[in-house]
TORLO-537107 format. One record per residue (C-alpha): x, y, z. Coordinates in Angstrom, 2 decimals, always signed. Example, Ala and Ser with C-alpha at 12.3 -4.5 7.8 and 13.67 -1.06 7.14 Angstrom:
TORLO-537107
@X->+12.30; Y->-4.50; Z->+7.80;
@X->+13.67; Y->-1.06; Z->+7.14;
This chain:
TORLO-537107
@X->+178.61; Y->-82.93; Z->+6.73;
@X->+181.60; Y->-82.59; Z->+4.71;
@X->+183.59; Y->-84.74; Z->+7.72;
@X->+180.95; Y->-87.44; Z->+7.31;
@X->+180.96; Y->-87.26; Z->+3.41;
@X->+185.09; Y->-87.78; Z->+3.71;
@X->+184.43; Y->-90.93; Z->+5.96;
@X->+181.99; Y->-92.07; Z->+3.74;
@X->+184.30; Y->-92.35; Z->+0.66;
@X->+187.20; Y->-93.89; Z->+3.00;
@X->+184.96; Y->-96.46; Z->+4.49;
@X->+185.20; Y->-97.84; Z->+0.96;
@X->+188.65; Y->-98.10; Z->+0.69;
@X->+191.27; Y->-101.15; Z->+1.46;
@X->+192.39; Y->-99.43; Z->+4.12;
@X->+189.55; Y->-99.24; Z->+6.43;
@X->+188.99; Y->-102.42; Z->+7.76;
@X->+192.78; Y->-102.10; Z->+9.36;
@X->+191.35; Y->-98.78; Z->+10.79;
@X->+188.35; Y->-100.45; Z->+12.31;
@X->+190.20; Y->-103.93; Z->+13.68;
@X->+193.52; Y->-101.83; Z->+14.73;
@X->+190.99; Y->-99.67; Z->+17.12;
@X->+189.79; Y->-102.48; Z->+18.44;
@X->+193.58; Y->-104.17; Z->+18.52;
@X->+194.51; Y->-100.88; Z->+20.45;
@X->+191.84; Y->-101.48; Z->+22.77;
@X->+193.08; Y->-104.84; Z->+23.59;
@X->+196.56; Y->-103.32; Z->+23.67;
@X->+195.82; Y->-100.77; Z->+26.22;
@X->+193.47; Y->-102.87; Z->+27.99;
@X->+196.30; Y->-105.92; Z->+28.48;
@X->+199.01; Y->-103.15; Z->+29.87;
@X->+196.28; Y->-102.13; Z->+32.97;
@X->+195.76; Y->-106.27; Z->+32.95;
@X->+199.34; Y->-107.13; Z->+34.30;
@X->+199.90; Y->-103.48; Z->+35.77;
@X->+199.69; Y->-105.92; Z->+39.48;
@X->+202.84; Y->-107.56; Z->+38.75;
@X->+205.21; Y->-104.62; Z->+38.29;
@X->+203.52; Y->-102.39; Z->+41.03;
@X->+203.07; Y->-105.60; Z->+43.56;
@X->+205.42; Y->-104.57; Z->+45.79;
@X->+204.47; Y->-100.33; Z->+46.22;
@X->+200.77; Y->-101.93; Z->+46.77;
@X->+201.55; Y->-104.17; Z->+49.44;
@X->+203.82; Y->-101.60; Z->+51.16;
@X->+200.91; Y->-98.54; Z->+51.08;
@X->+198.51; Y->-100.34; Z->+51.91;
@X->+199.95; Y->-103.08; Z->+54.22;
@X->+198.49; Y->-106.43; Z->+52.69;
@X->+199.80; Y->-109.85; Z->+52.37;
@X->+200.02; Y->-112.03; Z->+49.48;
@X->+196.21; Y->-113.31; Z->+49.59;
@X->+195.30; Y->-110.06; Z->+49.30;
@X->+197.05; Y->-108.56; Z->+46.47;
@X->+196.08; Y->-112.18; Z->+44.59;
@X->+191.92; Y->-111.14; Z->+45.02;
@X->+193.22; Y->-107.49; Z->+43.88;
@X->+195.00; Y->-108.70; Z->+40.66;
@X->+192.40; Y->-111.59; Z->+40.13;
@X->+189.32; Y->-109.24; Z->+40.46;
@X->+189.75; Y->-108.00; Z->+36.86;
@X->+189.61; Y->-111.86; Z->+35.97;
@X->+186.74; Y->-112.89; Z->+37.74;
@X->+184.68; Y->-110.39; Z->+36.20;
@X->+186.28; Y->-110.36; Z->+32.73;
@X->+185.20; Y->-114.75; Z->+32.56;
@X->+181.64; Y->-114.00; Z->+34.12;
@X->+181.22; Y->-111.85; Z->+31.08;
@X->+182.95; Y->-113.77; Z->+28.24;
@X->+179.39; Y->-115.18; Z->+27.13;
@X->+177.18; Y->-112.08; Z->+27.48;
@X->+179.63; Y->-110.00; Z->+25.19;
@X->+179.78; Y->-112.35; Z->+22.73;
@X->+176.12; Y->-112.63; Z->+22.46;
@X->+176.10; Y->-108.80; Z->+23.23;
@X->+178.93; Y->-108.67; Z->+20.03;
@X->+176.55; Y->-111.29; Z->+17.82;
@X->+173.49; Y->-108.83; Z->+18.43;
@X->+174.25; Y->-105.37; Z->+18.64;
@X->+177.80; Y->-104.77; Z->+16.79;
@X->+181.16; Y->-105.07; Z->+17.67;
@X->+182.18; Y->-101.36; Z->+17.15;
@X->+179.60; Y->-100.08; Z->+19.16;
@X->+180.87; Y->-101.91; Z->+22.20;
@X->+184.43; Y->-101.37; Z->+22.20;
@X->+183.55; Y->-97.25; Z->+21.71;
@X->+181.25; Y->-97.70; Z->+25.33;
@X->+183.68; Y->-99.79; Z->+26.52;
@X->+186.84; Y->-97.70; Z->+26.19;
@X->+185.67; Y->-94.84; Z->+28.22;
@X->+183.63; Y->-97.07; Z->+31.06;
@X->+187.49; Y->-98.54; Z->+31.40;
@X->+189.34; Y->-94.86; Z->+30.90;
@X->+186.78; Y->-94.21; Z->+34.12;
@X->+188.13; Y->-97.63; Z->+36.01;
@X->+191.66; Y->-96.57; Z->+35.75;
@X->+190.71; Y->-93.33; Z->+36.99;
@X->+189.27; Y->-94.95; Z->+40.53;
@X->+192.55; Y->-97.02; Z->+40.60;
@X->+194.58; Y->-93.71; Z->+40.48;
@X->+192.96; Y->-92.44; Z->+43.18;
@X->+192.27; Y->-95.20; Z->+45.60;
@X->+192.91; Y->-94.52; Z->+48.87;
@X->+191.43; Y->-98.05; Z->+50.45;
@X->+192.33; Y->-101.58; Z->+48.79;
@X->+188.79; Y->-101.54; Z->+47.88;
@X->+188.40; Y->-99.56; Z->+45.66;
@X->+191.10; Y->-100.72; Z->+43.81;
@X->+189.20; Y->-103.96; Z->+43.86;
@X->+186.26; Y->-102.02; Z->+42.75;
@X->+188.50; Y->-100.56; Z->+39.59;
@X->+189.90; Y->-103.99; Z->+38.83;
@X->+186.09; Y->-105.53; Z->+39.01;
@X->+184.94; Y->-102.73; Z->+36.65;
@X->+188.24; Y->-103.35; Z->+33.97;
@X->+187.36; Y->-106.75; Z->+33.85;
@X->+183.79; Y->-105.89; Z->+32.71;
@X->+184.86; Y->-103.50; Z->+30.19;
@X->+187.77; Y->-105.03; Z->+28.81;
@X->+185.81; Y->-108.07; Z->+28.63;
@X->+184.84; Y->-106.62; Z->+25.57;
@X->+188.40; Y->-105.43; Z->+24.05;
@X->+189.59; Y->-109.20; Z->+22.22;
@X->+185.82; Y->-110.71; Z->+21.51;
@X->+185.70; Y->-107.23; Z->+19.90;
@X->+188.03; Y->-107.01; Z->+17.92;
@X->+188.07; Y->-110.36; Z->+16.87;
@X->+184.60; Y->-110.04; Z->+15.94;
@X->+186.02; Y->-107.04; Z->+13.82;
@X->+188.16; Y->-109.32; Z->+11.93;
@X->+185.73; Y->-112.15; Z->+11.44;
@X->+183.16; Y->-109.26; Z->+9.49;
@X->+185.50; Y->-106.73; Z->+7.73;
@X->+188.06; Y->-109.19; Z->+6.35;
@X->+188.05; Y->-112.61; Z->+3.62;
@X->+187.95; Y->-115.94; Z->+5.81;
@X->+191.19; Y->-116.92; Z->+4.33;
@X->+193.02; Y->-114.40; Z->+6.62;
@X->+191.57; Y->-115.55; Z->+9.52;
@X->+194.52; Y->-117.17; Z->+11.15;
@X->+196.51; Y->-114.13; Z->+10.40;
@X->+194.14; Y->-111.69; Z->+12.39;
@X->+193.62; Y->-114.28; Z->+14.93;
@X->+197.31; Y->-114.30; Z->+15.71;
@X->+197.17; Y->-109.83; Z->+15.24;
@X->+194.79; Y->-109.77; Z->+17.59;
@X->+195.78; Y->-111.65; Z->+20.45;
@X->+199.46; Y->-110.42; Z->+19.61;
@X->+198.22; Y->-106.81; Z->+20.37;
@X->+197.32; Y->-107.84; Z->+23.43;
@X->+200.81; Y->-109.86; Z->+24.06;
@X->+202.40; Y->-106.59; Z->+22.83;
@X->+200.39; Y->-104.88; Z->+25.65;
@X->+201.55; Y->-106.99; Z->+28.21;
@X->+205.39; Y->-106.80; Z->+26.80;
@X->+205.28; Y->-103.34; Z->+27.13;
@X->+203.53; Y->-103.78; Z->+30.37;
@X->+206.10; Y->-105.79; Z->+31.98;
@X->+209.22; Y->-104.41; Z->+31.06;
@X->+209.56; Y->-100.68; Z->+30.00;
@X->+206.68; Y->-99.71; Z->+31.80;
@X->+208.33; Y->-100.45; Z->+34.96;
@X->+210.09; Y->-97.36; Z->+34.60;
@X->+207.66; Y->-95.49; Z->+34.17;
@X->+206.19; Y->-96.68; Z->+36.98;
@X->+209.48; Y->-96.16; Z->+39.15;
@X->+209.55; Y->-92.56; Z->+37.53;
@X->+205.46; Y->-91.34; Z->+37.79;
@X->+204.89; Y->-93.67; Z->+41.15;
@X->+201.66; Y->-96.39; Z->+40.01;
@X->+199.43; Y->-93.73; Z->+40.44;
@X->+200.71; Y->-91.95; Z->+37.92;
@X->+201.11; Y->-94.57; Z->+35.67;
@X->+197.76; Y->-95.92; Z->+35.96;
@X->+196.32; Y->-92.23; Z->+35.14;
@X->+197.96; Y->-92.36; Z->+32.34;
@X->+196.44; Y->-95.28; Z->+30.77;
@X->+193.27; Y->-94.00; Z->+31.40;
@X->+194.02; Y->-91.13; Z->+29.68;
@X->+195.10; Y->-93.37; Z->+26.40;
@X->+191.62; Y->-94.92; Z->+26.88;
@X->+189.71; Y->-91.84; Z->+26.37;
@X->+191.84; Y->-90.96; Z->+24.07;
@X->+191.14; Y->-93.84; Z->+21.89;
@X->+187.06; Y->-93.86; Z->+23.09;
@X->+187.28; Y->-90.37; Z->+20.77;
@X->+188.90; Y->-92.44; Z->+17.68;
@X->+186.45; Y->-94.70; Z->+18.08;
@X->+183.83; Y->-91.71; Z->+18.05;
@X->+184.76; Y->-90.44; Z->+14.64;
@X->+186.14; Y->-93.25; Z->+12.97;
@X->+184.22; Y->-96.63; Z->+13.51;
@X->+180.85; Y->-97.15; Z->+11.80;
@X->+178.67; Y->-100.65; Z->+10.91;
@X->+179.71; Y->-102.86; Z->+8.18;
@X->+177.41; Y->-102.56; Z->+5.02;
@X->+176.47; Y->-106.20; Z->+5.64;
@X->+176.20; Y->-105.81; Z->+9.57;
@X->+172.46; Y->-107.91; Z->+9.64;
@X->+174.33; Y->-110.59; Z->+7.71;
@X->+176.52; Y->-111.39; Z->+10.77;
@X->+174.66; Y->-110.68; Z->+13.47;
@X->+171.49; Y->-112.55; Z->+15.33;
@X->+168.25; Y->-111.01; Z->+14.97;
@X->+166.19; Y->-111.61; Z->+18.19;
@X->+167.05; Y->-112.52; Z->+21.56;
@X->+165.51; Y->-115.84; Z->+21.05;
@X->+167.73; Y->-116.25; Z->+18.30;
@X->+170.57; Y->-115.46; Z->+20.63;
@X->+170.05; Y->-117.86; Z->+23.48;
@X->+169.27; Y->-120.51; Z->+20.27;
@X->+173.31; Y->-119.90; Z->+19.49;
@X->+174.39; Y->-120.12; Z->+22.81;
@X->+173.10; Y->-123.43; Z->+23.44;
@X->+174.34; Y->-124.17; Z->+20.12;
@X->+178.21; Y->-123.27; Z->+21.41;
@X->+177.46; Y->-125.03; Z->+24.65;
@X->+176.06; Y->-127.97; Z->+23.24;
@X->+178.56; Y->-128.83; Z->+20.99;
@X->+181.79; Y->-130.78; Z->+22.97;
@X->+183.84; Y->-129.15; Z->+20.52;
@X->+183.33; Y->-126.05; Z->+22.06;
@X->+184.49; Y->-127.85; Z->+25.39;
@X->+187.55; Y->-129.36; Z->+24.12;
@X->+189.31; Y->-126.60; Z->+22.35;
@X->+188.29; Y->-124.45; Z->+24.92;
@X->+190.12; Y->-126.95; Z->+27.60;
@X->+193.23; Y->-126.82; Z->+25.24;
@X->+193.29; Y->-123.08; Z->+25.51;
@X->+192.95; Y->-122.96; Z->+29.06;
@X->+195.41; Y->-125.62; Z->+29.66;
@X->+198.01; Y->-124.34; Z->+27.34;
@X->+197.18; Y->-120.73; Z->+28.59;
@X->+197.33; Y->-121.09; Z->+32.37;
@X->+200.47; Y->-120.41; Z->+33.33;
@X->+200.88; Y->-117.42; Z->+30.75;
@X->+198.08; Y->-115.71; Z->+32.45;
@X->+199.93; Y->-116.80; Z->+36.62;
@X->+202.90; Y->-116.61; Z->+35.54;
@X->+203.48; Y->-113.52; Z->+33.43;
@X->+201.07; Y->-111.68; Z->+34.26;
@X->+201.23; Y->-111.55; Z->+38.11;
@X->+203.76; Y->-113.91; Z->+39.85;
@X->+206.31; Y->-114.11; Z->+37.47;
@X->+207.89; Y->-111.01; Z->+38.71;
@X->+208.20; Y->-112.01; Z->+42.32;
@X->+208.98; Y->-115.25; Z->+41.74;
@X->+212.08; Y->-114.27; Z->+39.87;
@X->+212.99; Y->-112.02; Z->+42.17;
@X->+212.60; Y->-113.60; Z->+45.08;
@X->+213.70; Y->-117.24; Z->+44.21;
@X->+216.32; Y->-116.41; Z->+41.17;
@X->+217.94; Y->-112.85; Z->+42.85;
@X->+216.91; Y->-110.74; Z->+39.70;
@X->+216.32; Y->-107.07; Z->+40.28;
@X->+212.72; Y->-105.94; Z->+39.09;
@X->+213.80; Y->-104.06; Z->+36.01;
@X->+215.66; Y->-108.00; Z->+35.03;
@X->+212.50; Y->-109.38; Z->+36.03;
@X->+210.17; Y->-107.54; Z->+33.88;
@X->+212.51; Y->-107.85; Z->+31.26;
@X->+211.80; Y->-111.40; Z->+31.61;
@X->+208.25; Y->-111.16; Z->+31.01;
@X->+209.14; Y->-108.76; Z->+28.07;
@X->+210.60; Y->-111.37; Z->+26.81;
@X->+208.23; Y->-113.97; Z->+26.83;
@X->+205.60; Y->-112.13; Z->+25.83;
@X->+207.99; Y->-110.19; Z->+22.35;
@X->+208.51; Y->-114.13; Z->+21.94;
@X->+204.22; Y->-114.31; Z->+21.59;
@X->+203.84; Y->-111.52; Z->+19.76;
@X->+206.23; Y->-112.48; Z->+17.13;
@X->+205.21; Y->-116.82; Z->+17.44;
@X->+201.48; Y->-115.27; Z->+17.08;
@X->+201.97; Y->-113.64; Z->+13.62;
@X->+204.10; Y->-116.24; Z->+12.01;
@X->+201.99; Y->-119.27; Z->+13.34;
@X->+199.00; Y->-117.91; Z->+12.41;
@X->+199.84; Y->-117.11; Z->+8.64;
@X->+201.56; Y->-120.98; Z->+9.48;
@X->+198.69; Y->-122.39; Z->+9.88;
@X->+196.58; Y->-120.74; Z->+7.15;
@X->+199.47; Y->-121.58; Z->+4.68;
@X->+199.25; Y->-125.26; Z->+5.81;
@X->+195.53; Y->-125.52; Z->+5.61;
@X->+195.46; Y->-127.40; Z->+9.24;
@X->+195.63; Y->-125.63; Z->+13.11;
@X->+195.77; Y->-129.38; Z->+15.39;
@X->+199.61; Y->-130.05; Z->+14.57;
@X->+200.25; Y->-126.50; Z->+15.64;
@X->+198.64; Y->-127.19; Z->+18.72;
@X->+200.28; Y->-130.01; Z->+19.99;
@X->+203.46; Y->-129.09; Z->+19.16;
@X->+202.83; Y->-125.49; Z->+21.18;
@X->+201.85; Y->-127.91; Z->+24.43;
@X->+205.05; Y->-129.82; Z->+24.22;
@X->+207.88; Y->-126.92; Z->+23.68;
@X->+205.83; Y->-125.10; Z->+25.80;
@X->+205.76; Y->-127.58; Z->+28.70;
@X->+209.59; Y->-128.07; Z->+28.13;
@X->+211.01; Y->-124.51; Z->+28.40;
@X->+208.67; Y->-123.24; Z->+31.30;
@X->+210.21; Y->-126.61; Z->+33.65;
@X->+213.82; Y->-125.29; Z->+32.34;
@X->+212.97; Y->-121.79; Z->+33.84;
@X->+211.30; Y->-123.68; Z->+36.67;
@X->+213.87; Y->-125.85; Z->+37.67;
@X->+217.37; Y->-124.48; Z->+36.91;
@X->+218.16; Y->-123.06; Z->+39.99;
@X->+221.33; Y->-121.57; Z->+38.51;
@X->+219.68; Y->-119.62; Z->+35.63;
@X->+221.28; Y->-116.72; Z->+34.78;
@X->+218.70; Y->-113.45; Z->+33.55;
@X->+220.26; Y->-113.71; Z->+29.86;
@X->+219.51; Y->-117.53; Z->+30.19;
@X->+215.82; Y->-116.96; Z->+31.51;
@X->+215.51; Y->-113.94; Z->+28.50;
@X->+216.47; Y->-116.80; Z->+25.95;
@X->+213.66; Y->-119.29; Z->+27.63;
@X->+210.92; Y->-117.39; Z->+27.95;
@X->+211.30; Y->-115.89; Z->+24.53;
@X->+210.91; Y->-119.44; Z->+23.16;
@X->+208.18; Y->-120.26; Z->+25.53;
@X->+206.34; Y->-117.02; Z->+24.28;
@X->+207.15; Y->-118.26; Z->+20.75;
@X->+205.51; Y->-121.78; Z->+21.49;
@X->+202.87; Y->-120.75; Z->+23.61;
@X->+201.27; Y->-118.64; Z->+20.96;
@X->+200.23; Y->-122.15; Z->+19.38;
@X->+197.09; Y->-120.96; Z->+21.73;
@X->+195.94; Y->-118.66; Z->+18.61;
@X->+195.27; Y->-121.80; Z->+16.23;
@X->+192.88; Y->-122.46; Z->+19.23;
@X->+191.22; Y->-118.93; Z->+18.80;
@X->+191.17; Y->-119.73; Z->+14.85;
@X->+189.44; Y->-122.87; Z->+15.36;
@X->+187.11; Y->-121.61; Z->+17.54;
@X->+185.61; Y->-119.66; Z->+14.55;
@X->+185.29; Y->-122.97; Z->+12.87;
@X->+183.96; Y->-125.58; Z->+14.63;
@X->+180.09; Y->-123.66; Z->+15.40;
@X->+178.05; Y->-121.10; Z->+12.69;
@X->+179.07; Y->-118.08; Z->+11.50;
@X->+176.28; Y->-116.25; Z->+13.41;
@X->+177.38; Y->-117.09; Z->+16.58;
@X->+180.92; Y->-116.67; Z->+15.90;
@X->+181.33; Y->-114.04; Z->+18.99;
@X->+179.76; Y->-116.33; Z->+21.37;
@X->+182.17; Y->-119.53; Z->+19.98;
@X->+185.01; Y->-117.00; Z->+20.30;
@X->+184.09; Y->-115.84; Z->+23.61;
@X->+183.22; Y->-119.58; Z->+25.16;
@X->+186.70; Y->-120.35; Z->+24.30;
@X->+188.64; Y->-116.99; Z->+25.72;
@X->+186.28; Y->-117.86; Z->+29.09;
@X->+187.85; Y->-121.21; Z->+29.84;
@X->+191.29; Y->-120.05; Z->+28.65;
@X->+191.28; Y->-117.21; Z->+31.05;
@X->+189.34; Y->-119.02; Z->+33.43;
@X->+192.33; Y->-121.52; Z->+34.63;
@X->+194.77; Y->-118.80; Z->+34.98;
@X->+192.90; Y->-116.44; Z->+36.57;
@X->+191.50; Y->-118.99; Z->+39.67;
@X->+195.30; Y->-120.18; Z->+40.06;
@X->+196.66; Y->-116.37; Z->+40.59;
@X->+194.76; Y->-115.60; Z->+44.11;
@X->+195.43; Y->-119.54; Z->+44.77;
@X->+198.70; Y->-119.42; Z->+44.73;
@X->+198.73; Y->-116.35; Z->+46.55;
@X->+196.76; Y->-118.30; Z->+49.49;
@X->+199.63; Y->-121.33; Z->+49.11;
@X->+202.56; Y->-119.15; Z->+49.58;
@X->+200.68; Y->-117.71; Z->+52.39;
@X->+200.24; Y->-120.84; Z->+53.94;
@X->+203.91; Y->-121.72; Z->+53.36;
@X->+204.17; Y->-118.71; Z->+55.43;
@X->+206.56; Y->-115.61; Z->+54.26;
@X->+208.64; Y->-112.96; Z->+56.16;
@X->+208.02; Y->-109.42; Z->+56.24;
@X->+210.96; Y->-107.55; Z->+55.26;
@X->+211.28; Y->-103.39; Z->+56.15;
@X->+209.42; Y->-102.41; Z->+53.41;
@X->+206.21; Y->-104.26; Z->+54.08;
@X->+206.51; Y->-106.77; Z->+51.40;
@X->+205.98; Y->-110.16; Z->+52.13;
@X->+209.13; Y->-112.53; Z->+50.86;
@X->+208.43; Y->-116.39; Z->+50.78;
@X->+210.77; Y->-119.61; Z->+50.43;
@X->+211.80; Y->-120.85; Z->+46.98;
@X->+210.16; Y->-124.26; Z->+47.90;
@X->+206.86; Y->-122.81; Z->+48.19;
@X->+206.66; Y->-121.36; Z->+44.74;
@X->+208.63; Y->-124.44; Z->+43.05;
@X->+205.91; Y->-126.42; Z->+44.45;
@X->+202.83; Y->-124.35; Z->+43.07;
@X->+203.93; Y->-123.87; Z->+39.60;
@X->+205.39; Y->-127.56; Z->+38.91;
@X->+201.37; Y->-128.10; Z->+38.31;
@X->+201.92; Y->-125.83; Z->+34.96;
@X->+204.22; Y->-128.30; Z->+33.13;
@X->+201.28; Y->-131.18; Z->+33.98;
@X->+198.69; Y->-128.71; Z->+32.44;
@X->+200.36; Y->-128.55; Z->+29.24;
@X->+201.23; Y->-132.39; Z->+28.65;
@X->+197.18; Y->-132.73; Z->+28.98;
@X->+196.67; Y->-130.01; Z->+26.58;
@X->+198.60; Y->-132.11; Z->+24.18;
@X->+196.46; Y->-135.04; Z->+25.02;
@X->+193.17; Y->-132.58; Z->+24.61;
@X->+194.06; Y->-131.51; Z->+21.18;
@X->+194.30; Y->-135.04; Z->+19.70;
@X->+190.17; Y->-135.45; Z->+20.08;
@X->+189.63; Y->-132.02; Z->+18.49;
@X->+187.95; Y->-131.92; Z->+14.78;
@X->+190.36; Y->-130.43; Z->+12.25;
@X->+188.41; Y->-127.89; Z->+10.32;
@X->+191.21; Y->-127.47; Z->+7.73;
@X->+190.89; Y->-123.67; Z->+8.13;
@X->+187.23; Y->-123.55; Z->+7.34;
@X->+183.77; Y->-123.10; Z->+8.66;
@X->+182.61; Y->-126.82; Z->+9.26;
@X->+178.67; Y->-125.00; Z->+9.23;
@X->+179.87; Y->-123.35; Z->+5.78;
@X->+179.75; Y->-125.51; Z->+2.62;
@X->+183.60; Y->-125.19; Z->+0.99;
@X->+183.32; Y->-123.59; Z->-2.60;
@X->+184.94; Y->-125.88; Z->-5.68;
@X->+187.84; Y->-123.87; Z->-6.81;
């Protein structure tokens, strides 16, 4: 009683809507480490459990093809029954998937455990961002836009580079136990600390009539479609790149060593988190989100071909890049504002979650296709198991990434500027 009284009084203070969205942000956080776990523990998979590149591509893409089936359920799910009731559920159901991984003794069942991660963590960003939309003024929407995703760009930082030690140190077993542990950890916080906004009703649907009413509403609008080609286009290689092949591919095309390579992707995801806070308050400062995108397509396009095609690149060289890549790439969260704008306010999780599904989507069918490429480019088996392929073959796969982004900058020209607000919501006279 006296515990609940306490909360009570703190639920009215400034400080706990940052409690509220940064549970959800750490969801996101912990979720995007387990999410690009595949590229730093490629190579003690494939050597356990004997599989070739096509393989490990359906391992590390099973999380994805079950995390874009569910992108419009949760954020109908989200609209109707609450955003912090989900992420608590959710957090232990994925706590439970990273136990399976830990103890997989078949390739299937880590397929299983990816397949389950994707379902739960499915509901870690449309969560949280959901969070953001109720608990905080519209005007700092770009802001926790850019927090949000950047928690999960943190995530994969950390992922990618100092969690490769860990991983050489505990084995991946051991490091994937021990992010399900963090995940029941943080399923507890969620326990005693989240509880419904006062004006909960306000923001969510009331019937499931009403729901499949806003869906078609998202779907029918070719808004919707357009900023959510954008974000997949812009997003793509992000999601192939740095968060499963990246590793190898600088390894085995550039000679790095896999502690240089994951500092790589440290890199250009440090260079997201950091472009996703400053273009976000950017963009809210400038009242407008379509020059930010079309500049992001451009730089972005530009420094992944430099990492692409200078044979020559040294690892400080490729740190440099990909931080500025990471800083241009995070354009993508002026995509995620917008996506708030351009449909109602009541189905703000389901416009949210249509456009996370196609920017996902892109990346996530490319990383077991270019697993199947390289394959069929055929690869030698060196004494550990681990499959090495030719320099050409990967050169030839990702030159599609630099296309994607030039036609994300033609995309974002026939996109409505909302100028930062809700083009359902009549803007107030100051």
């Amino acid at each position: 009683m006296y515990v609940n009284k306490k909360l009570n009084s703190f639920q009215s203070s400034a400080l706990y809507p940052w409690v509220v969205w940064s549970i959800g942000a750490m969801f996101f956080f912990l979720m995007y480490i387990a999410r690009v776990s595949p590229s730093i523990i490629q190579e003690p998979i494939m050597s356990e459990f004997k599989v070739n590149a096509s393989i490990f591509g359906q391992m590390a893409g099973y999380l994805y093809v079950s995390y874009i089936i569910m992108q419009i359920p949760v954020g109908a799910l989200v609209d109707r029954f609450g955003a912090h009731r989900l992420i608590i559920a959710n957090t232990f159901v994925f706590g439970c998937a990273c136990l399976l991984f830990s103890f997989a003794n078949h390739v299937h069942w880590i397929m299983l455990s990816r397949l389950i991660m994707g379902l739960s963590g499915s509901f870690a960003f449309i969560g949280a961002f959901k969070l953001a939309l109720i608990w905080f003024p519209a005007s700092m929407l770009g802001l926790l836009a850019g927090l949000t995703q950047c928690s999960g760009m943190l995530g994969a930082a950390v992922g990618e580079g100092p969690m490769s030690y860990i991983s050489s140190s505990l084995g991946w077993r051991g490091y994937i136990l021990c992010l399900g542990i963090g995940m029941f950890i943080l399923f507890i916080l969620g326990l005693i600390m989240m509880r419904p906004h006062p004006n909960e009703k306000s923001t969510q649907v009331e019937s499931f009539k009403d729901l499949v009413r806003g869906i078609r509403v998202v779907i029918c609008n070719p808004q919707s479609w357009l900023n959510g080609f954008y974000a997949g286009l812009i997003y793509m290689p992000t999601v192939a790149f740095g968060e499963a092949w990246g590793t190898p591919y600088l390894i085995q095309t550039k000679g790095f060593t896999l502690n240089e390579a994951g500092f790589a992707g440290t890199c250009l995801f440090i260079g997201w988190v950091i472009g996703g806070v400053l273009i976000g308050r950017i963009s809210d400062a400038i009242s407008l989100r379509k020059p930010i995108m079309i500049t992001a397509s451009l730089v972005s396009a530009v420094t992944f071909a430099l990492v692409l095609y200078l044979s020559s690149i040294t690892p400080l060289q490729c740190y440099t890049v990909l931080f500025i890549y990471g800083l241009a790439n995070s354009g993508l969260i002026a995509s995620y504002a917008l996506s708030g704008e351009i449909n109602p306010p009541q189905v703000s999780g389901v416009s949210v979650s249509f456009c996370n599904l196609i920017s996902v989507l892109l990346g996530a069918l490319c990383i077991p296709w270019i697993g199947y490429v390289l394959d069929a480019f055929g690869g030698v088996v060196d004494a550990r198991g681990v499959s090495i392929y030719p320099a050409d073959a990967y050169n030839i796969v990702f030159s599609l990434f630099p296309v994607g982004f030039i036609l994300s900058g033609f995309v974002s020209m026939f996109i409505t500027e909302t100028h930062c607000n809700n083009v359902h919501v009549p803007v107030r006279d100051s």
